[in-house]
C-alpha positions as protocol buffer text, in pm:
chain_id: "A"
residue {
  index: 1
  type: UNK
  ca { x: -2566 y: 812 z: 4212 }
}
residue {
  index: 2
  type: UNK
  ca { x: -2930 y: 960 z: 4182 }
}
residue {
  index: 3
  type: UNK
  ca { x: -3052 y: 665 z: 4016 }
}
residue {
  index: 4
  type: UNK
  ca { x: -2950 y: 417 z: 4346 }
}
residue {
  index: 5
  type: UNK
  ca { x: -3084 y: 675 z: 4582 }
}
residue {
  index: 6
  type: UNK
  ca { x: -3415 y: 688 z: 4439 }
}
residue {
  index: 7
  type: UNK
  ca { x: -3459 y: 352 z: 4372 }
}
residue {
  index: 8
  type: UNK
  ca { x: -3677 y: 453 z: 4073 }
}
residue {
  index: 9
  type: UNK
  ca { x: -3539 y: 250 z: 3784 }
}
residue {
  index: 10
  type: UNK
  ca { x: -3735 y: -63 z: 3819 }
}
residue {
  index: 11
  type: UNK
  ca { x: -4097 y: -118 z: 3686 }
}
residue {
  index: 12
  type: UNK
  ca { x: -4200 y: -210 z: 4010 }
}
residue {
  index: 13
  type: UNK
  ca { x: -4065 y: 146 z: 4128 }
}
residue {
  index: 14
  type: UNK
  ca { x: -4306 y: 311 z: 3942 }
}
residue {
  index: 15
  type: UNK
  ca { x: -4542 y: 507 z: 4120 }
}
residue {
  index: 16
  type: UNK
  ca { x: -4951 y: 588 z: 4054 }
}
residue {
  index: 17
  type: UNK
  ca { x: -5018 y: 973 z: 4006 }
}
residue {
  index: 18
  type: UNK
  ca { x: -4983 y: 1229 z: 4216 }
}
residue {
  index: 19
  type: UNK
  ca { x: -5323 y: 1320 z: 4326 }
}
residue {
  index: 20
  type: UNK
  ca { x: -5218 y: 1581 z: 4591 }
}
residue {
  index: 21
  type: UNK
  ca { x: -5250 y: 1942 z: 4524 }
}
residue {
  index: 22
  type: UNK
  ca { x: -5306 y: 2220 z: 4731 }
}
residue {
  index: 23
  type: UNK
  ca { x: -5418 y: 2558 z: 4678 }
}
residue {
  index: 24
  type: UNK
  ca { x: -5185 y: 2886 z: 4648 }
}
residue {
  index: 25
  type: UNK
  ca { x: -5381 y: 3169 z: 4600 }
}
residue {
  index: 26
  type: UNK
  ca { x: -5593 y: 3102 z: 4243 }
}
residue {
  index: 27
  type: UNK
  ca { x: -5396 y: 2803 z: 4152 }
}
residue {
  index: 28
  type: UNK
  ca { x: -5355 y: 2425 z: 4225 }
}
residue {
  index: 29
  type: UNK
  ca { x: -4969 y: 2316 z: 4305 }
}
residue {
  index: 30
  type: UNK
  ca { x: -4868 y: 1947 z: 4356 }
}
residue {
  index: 31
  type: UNK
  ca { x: -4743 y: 1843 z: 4688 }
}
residue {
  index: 32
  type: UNK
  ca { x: -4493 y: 1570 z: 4727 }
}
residue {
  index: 33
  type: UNK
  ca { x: -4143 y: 1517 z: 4761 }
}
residue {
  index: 34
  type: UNK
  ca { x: -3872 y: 1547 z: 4525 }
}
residue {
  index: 35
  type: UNK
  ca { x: -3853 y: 1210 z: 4480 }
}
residue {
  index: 36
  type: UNK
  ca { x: -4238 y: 1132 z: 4398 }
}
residue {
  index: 37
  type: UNK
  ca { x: -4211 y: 1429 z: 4123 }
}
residue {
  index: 38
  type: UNK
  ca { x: -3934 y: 1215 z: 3955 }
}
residue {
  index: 39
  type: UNK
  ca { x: -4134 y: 887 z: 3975 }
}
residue {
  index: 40
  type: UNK
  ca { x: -4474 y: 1118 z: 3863 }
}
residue {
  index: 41
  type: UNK
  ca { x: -4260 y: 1213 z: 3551 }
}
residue {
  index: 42
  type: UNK
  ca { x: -4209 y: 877 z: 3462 }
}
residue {
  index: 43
  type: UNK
  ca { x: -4537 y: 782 z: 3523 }
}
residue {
  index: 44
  type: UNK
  ca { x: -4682 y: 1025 z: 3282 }
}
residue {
  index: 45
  type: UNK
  ca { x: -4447 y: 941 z: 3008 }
}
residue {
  index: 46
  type: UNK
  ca { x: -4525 y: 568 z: 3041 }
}
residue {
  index: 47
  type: UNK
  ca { x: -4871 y: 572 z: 3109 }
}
residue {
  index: 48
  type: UNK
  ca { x: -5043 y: 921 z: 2987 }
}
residue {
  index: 49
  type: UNK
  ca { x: -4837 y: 991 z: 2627 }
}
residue {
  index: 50
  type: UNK
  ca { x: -4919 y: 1378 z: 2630 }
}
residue {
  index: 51
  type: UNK
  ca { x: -4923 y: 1588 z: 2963 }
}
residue {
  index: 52
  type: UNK
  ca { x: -4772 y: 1835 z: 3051 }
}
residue {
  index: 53
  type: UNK
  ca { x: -4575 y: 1960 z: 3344 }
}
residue {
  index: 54
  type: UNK
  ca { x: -4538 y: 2350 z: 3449 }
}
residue {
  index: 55
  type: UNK
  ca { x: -4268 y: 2468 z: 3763 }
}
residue {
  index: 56
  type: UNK
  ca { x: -4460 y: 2749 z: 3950 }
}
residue {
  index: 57
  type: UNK
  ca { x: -4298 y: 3015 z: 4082 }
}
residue {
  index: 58
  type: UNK
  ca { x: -4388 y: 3376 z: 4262 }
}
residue {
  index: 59
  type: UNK
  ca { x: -4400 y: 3490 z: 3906 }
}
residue {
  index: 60
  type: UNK
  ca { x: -4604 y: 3244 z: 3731 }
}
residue {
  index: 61
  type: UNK
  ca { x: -4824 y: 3222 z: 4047 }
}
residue {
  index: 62
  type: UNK
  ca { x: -4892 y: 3585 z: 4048 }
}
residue {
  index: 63
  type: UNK
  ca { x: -4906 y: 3577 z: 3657 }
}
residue {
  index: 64
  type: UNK
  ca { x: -5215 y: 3318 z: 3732 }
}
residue {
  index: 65
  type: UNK
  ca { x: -5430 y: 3552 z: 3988 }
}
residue {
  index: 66
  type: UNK
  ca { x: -5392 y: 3795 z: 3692 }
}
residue {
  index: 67
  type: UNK
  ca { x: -5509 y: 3590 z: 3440 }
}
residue {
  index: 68
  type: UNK
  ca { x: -5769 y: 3351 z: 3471 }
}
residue {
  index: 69
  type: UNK
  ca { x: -5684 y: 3177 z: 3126 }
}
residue {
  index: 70
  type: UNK
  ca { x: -5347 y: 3135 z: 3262 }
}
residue {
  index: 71
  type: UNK
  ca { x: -5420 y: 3013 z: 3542 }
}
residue {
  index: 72
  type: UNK
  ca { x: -5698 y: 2713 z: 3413 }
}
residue {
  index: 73
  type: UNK
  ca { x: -5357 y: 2657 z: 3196 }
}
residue {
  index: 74
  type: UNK
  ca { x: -5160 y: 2618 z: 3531 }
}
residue {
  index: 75
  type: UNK
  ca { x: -5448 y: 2421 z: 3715 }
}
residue {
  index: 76
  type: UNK
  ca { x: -5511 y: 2213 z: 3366 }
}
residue {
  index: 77
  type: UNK
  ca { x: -5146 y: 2069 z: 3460 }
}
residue {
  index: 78
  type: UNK
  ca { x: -5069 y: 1739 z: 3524 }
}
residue {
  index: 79
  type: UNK
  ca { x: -4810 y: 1817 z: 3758 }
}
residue {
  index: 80
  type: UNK
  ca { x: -4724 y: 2177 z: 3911 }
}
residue {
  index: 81
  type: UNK
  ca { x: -4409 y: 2164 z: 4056 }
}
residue {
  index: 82
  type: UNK
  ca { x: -4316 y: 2445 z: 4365 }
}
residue {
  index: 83
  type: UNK
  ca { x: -4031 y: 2618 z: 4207 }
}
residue {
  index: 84
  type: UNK
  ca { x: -3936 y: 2819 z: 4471 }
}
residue {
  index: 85
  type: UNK
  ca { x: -3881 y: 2848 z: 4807 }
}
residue {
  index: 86
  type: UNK
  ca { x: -4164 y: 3097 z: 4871 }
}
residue {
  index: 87
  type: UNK
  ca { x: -4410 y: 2851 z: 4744 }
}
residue {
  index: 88
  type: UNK
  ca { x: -4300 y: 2522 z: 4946 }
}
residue {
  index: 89
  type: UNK
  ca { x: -4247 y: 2764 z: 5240 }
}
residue {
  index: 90
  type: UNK
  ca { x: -4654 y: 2905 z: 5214 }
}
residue {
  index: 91
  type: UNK
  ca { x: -4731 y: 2556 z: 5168 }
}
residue {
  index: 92
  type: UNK
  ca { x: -4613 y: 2436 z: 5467 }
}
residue {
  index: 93
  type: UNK
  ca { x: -4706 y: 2732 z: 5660 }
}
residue {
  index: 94
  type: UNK
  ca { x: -5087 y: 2668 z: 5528 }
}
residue {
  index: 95
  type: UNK
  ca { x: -5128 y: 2301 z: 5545 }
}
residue {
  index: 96
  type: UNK
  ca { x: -4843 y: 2212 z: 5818 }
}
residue {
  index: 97
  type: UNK
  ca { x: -4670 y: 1968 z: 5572 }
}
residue {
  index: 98
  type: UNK
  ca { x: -4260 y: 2032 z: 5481 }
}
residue {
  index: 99
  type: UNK
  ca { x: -4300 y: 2063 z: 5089 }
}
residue {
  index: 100
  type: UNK
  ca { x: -3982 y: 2021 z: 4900 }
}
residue {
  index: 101
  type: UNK
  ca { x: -3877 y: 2294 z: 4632 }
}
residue {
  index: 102
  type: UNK
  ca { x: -3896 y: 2096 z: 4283 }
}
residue {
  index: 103
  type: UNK
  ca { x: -3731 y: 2379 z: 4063 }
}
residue {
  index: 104
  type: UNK
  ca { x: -3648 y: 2320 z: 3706 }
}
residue {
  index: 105
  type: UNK
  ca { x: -3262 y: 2381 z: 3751 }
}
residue {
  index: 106
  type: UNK
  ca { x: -3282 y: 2021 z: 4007 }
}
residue {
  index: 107
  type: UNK
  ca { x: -3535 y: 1833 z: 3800 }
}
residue {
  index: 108
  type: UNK
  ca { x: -3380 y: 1858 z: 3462 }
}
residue {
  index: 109
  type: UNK
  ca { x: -3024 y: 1720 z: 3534 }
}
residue {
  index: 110
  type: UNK
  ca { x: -3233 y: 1466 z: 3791 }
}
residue {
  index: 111
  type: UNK
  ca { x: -3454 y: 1346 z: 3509 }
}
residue {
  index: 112
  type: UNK
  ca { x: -3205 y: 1333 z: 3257 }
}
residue {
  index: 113
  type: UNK
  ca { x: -2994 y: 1113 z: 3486 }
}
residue {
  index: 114
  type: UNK
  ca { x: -3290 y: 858 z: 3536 }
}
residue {
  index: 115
  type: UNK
  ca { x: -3367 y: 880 z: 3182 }
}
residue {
  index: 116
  type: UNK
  ca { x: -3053 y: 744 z: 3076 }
}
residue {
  index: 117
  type: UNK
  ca { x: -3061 y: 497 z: 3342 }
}
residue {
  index: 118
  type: UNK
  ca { x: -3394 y: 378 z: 3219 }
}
residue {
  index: 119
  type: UNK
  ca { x: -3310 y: 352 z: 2870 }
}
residue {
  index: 120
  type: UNK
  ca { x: -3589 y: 669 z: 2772 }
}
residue {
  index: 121
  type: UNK
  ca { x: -3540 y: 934 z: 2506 }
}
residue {
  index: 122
  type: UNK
  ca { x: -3551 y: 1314 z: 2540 }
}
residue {
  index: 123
  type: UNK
  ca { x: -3617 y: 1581 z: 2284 }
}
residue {
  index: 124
  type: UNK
  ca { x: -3496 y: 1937 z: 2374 }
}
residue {
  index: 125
  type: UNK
  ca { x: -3730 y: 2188 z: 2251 }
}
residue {
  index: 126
  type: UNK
  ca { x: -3673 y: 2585 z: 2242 }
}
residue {
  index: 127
  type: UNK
  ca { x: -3455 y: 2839 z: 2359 }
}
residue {
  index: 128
  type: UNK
  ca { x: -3140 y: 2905 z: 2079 }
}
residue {
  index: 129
  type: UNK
  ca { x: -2910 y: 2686 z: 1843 }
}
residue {
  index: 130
  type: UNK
  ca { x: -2607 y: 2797 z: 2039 }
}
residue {
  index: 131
  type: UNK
  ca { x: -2812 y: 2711 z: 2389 }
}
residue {
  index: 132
  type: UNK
  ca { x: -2916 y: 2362 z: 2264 }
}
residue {
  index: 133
  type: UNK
  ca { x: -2632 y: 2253 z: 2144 }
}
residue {
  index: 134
  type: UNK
  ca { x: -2450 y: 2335 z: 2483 }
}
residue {
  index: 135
  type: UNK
  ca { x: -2728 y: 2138 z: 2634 }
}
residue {
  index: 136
  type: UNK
  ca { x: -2701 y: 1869 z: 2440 }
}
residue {
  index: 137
  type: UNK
  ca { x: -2303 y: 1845 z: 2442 }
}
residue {
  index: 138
  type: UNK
  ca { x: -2337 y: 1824 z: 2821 }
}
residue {
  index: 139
  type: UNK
  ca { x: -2595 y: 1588 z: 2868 }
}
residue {
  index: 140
  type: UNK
  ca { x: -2393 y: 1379 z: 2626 }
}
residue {
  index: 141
  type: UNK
  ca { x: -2063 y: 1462 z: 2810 }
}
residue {
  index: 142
  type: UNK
  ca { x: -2243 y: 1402 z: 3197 }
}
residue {
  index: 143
  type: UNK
  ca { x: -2478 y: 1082 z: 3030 }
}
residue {
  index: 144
  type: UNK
  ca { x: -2306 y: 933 z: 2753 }
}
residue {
  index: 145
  type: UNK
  ca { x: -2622 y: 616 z: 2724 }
}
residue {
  index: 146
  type: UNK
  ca { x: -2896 y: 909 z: 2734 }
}
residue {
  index: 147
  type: UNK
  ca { x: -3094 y: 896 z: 2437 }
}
residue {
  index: 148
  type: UNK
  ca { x: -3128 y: 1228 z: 2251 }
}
residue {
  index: 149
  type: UNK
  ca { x: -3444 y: 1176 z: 1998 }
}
residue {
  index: 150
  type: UNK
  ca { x: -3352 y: 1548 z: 1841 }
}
residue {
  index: 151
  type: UNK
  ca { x: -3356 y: 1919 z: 1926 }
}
residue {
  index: 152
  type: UNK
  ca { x: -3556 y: 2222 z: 1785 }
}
residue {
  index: 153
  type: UNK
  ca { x: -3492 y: 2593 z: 1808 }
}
residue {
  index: 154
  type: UNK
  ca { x: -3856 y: 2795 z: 1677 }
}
residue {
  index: 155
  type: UNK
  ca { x: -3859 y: 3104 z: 1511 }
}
residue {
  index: 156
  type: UNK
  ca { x: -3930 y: 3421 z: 1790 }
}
residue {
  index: 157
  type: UNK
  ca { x: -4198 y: 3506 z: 1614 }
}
residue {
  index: 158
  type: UNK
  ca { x: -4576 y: 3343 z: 1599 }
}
residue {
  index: 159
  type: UNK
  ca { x: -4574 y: 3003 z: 1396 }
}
residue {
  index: 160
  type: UNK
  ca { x: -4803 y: 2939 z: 1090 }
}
residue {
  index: 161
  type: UNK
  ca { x: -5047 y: 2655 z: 1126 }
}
residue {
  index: 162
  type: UNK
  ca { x: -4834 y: 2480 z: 885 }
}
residue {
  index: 163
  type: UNK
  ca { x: -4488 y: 2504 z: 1071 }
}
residue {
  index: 164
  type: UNK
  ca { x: -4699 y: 2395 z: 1373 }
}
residue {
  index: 165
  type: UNK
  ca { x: -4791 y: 2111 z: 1247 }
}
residue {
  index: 166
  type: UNK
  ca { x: -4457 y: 2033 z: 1077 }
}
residue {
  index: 167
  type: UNK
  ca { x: -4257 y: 2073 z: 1437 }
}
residue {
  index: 168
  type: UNK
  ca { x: -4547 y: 1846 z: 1570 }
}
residue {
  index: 169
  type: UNK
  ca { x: -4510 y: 1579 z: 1336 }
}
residue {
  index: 170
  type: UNK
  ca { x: -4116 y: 1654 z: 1390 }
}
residue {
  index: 171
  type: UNK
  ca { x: -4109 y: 1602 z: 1739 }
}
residue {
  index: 172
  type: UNK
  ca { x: -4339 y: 1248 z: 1725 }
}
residue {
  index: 173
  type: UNK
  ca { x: -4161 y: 1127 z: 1480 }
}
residue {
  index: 174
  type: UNK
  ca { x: -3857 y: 1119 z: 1656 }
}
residue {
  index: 175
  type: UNK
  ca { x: -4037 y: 926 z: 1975 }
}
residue {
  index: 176
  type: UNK
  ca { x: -3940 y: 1141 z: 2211 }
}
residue {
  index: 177
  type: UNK
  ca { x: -4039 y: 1016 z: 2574 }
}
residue {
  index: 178
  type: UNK
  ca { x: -3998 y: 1384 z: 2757 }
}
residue {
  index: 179
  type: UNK
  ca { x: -3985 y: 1661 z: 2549 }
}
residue {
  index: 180
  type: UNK
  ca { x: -3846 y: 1943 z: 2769 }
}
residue {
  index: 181
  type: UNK
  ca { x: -3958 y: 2305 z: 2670 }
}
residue {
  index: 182
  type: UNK
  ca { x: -3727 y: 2655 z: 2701 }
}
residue {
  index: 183
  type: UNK
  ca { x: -3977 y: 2907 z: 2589 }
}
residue {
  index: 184
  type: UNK
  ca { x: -4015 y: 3114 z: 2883 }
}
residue {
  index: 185
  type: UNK
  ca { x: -4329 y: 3220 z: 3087 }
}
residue {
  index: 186
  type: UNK
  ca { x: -4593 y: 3235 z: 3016 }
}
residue {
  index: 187
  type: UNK
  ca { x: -4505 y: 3134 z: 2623 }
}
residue {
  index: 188
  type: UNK
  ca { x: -4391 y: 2767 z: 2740 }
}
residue {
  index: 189
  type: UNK
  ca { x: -4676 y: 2684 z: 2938 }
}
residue {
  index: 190
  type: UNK
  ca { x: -4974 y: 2815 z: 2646 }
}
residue {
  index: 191
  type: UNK
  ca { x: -4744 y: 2610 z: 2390 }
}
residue {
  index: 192
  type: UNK
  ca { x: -4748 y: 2287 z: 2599 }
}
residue {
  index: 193
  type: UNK
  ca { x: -5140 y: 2311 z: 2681 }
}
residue {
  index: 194
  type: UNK
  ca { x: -5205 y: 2406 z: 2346 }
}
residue {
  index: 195
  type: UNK
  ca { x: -5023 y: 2086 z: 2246 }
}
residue {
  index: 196
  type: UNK
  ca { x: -5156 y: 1862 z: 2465 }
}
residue {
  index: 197
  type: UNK
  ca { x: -5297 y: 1571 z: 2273 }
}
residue {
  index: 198
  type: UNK
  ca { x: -5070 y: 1635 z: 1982 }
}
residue {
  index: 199
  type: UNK
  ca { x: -4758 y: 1580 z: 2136 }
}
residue {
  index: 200
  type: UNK
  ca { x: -4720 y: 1200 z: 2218 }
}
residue {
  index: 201
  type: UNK
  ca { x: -4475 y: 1246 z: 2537 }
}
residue {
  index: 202
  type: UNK
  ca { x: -4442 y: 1420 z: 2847 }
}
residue {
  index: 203
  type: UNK
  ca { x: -4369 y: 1818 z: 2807 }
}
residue {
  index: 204
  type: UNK
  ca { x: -4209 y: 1979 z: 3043 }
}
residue {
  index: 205
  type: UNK
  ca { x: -4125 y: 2353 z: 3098 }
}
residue {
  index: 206
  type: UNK
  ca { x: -3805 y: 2404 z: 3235 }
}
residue {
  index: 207
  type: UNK
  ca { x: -3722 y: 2766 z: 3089 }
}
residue {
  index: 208
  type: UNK
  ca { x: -3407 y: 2885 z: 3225 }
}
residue {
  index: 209
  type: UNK
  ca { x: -3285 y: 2530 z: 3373 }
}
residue {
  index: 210
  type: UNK
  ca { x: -3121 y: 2524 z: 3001 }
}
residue {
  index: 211
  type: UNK
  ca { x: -2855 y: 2790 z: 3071 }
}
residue {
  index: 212
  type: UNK
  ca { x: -2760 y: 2667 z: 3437 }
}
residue {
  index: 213
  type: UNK
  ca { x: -2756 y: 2285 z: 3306 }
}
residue {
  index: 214
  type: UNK
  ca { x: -2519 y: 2371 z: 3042 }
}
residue {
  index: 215
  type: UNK
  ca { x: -2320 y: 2572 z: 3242 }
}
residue {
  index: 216
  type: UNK
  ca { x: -2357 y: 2930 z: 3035 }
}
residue {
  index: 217
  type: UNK
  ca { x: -2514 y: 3091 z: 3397 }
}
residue {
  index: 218
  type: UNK
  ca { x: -2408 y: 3030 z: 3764 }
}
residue {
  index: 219
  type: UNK
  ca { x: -2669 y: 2923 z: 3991 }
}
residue {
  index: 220
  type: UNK
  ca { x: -2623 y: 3094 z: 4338 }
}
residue {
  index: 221
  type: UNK
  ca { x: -2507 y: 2875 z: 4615 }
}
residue {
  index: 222
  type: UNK
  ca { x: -2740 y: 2638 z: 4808 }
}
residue {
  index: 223
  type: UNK
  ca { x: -2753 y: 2854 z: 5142 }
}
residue {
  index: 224
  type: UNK
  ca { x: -2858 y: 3163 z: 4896 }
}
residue {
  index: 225
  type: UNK
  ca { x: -3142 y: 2930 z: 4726 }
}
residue {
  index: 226
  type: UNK
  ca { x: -3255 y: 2822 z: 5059 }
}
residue {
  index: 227
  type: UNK
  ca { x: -3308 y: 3168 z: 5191 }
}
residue {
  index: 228
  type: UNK
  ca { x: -3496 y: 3238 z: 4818 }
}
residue {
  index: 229
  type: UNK
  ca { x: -3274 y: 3501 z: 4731 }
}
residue {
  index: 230
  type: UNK
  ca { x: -3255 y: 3354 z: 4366 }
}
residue {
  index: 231
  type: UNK
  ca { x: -3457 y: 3675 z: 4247 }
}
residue {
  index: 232
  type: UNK
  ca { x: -3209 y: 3905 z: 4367 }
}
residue {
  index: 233
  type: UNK
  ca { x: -2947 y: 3770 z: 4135 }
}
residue {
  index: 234
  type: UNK
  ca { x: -3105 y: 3732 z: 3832 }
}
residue {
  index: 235
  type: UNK
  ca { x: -3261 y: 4115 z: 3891 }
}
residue {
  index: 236
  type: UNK
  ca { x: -2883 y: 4172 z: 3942 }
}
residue {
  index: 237
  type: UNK
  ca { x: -2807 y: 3996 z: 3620 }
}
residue {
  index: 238
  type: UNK
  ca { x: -3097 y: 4143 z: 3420 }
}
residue {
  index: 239
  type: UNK
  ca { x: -3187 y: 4488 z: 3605 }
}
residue {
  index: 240
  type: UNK
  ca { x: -3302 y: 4648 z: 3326 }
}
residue {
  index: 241
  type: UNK
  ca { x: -3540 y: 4367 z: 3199 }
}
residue {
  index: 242
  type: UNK
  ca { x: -3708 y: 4225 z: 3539 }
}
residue {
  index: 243
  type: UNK
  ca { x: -3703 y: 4547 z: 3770 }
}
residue {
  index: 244
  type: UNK
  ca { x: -4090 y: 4605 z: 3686 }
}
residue {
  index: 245
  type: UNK
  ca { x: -4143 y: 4285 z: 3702 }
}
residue {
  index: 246
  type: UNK
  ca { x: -4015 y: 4197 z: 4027 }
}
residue {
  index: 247
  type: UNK
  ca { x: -4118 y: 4542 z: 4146 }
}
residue {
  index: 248
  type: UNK
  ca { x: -4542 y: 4435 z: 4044 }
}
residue {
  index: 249
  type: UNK
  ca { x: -4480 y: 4050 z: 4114 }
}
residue {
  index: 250
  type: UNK
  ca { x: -4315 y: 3997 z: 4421 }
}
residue {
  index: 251
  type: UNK
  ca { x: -4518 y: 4318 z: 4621 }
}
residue {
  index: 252
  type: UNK
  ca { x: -4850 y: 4112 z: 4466 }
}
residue {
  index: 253
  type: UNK
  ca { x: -4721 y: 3849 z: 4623 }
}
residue {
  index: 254
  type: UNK
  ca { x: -4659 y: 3918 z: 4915 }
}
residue {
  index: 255
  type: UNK
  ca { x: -5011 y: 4170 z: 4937 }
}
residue {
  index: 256
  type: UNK
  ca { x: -5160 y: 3847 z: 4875 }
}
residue {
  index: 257
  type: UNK
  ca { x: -5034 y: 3595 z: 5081 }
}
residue {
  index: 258
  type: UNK
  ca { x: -5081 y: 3833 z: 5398 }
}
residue {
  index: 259
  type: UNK
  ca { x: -5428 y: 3896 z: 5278 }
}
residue {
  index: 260
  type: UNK
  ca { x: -5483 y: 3529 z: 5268 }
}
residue {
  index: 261
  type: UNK
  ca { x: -5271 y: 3485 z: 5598 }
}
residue {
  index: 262
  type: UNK
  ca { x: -5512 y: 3716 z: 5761 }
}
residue {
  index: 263
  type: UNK
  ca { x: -5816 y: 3564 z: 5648 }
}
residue {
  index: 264
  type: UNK
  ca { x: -5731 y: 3212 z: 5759 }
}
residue {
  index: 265
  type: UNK
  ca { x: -5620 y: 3369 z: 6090 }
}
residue {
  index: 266
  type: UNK
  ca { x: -6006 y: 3536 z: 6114 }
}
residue {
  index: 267
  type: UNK
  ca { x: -6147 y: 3192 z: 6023 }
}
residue {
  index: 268
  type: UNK
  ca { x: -5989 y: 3019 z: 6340 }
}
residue {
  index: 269
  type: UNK
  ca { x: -6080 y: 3331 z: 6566 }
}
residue {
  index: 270
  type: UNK
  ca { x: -6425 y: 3413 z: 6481 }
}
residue {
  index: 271
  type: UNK
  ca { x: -6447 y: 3574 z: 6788 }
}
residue {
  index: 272
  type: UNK
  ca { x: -6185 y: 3836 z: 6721 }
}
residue {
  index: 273
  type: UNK
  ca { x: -6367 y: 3954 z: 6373 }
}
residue {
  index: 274
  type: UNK
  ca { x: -6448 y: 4301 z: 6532 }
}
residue {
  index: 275
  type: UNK
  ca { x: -6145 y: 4558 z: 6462 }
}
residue {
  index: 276
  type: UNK
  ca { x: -6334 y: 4865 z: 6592 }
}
C-alpha cells in the first residue's frame, strides 16, 4: 500500500514546506521527491487553507517564457510540480540533483489514496458530467472511506461574477480539503490563482489526470514515459488539435534549453568566449 510506504499518515509525518525551487528557463519549479510533494500537499491543506498547486510541463513551461503574466502565475505557486521527464531530466542536468517526475496522472490516484487514509475530503472540480462521474465512481470503487465533499462541471464559456461567486461559496461550503481542478492549460492555472484566498483548500491542477484515473484514456507504458515519449501519443491521439502546438512548443523548448546549455557552458570556460 502507498499509504505504509510513505509513512505519511501520522501527524508527526507531516512535513514543513517545500522551500526548494530551482529555475527552468523564466520559471521557478519545486525540487523534491515524490514523496515530499505528497507530504507538501498535505501540508498546505492543513496549514495554508488556499494555495494552489500547478504540474509544469514543456508546454506550460514554454507557455511561461511567452507570457510573463503566466508565468508570475506559475512562480506565484505554492508548489510546481515537474510533470515531465524533460523537466526533472534539465534539472538534474543543471543542478546535478536526480529530480523525480511528479506528473498529475501519479499524484492524483497517490493523493487520493492518502486522503482516504487520512480521513480528508476532496472536491472534483471541472472537466464534464460524464468525466466526473467516472472519476468519482472509481475513486469510490478503488477508495470506498474517501470522502467526496461534491463535484462541479462549469459552463465552457466565461462565468458571470455572480456564478463565480455562487461555485465559490459552493465549493466552501462543502469543506473540501483538496479541490482538484480539470480545466486545462493555461485556463486551470488563471482560475486557481485567481481564486486564491477565496477558496478555503488546497487547488490543484491536474487537467488530463481525470481521463487516465478513470480509465476513459490509456496511459503509455512506464518504459515509454521514462523515455518522455508521452507527447508522441497524445499528438497521435489528437493530431489535428496539438500538431501546432507541439510543432511551436517543443522546438522552443528545446532552442531554449541549448541556448541556456550553452551559456552555462561559456560561464565555466571564460576562456573559450572567443568563437572567431
Amino acid at each position: 500500500m502507498l499509504t505504509n510506504a510513505l509513512q505519511l499518515t501520522t501527524p508527526a509525518a507531516i512535513a514543513p514546506p517545500l522551500q526548494l525551487k530551482r529555475r527552468l528557463l523564466a520559471s521557478d519549479i519545486t525540487a523534491g521527491s515524490f514523496k515530499d510533494f505528497v507530504k507538501q500537499v498535505f501540508w498546505l491543506s492543513e496549514h495554508k487553507k488556499s494555495s494552489y498547486v500547478c504540474f509544469a510541463n514543456v508546454h506550460m513551461l514554454v507557455e511561461a517564457y511567452r507570457d510573463k503574466d503566466f508565468n508570475q502565475i506559475l512562480n506565484n505557486a505554492d508548489v510546481a510540480c515537474p510533470d515531465g521527464g524533460p523537466l526533472s531530466k534539465l534539472m538534474k542536468l543543471l543542478y546535478g540533483e536526480k529530480q523525480d517526475r511528479v506528473a498529475g496522472m501519479d499524484l492524483l490516484p497517490a493523493l487520493l489514496q492518502e486522503a482516504a487514509a487520512r480521513g480528508k475530503s476532496v472536491y472534483f472540480y471541472g472537466s464534464t458530467d460524464d468525466v466526473l462521474e467516472a472519476v468519482v465512481k472509481t475513486a469510490k470503487q478503488k477508495h470506498p472511506d474517501l470522502r467526496i465533499a461534491g463535484h462541479y462541471s462549469p459552463p465552457f464559456r466565461k462565468l458571470t461574477h455572480i456564478e463565480d461567486t455562487a461555485i465559490v461559496n459552493m465549493i466552501n461550503d462543502a469543506n473540501p480539503d483538496l479541490v482538484f481542478v480539470a480545466l486545462g492549460c493555461p485556463k486551470q492555472e488563471r482560475w486557481m490563482a485567481e481564486h486564491k484566498g477565496k477558496i478555503n483548500a488546497c487547488m490543484l491542477g491536474v487537467g488530463q489526470a481525470y481521463m487516465t484515473f478513470a480509465g476513459l484514456e490509456k496511459r503509455l507504458p512506464k518504459w515509454a514515459r521514462d523515455m518522455s515519449l508521452e507527447w508522441v501519443y497524445r499528438l497521435w491521439q489528437e493530431p489535428g488539435r496539438l500538431w501546432k502546438r507541439y510543432l511551436i512548443t517543443n522546438s522552443m523548448f528545446v532552442a531554449l534549453t541549448l541556448k541556456l546549455l550553452a551559456s552555462r557552458a561559456v560561464v565555466k570556460n571564460p576562456g573559450r568566449q572567443s568563437f572567431s
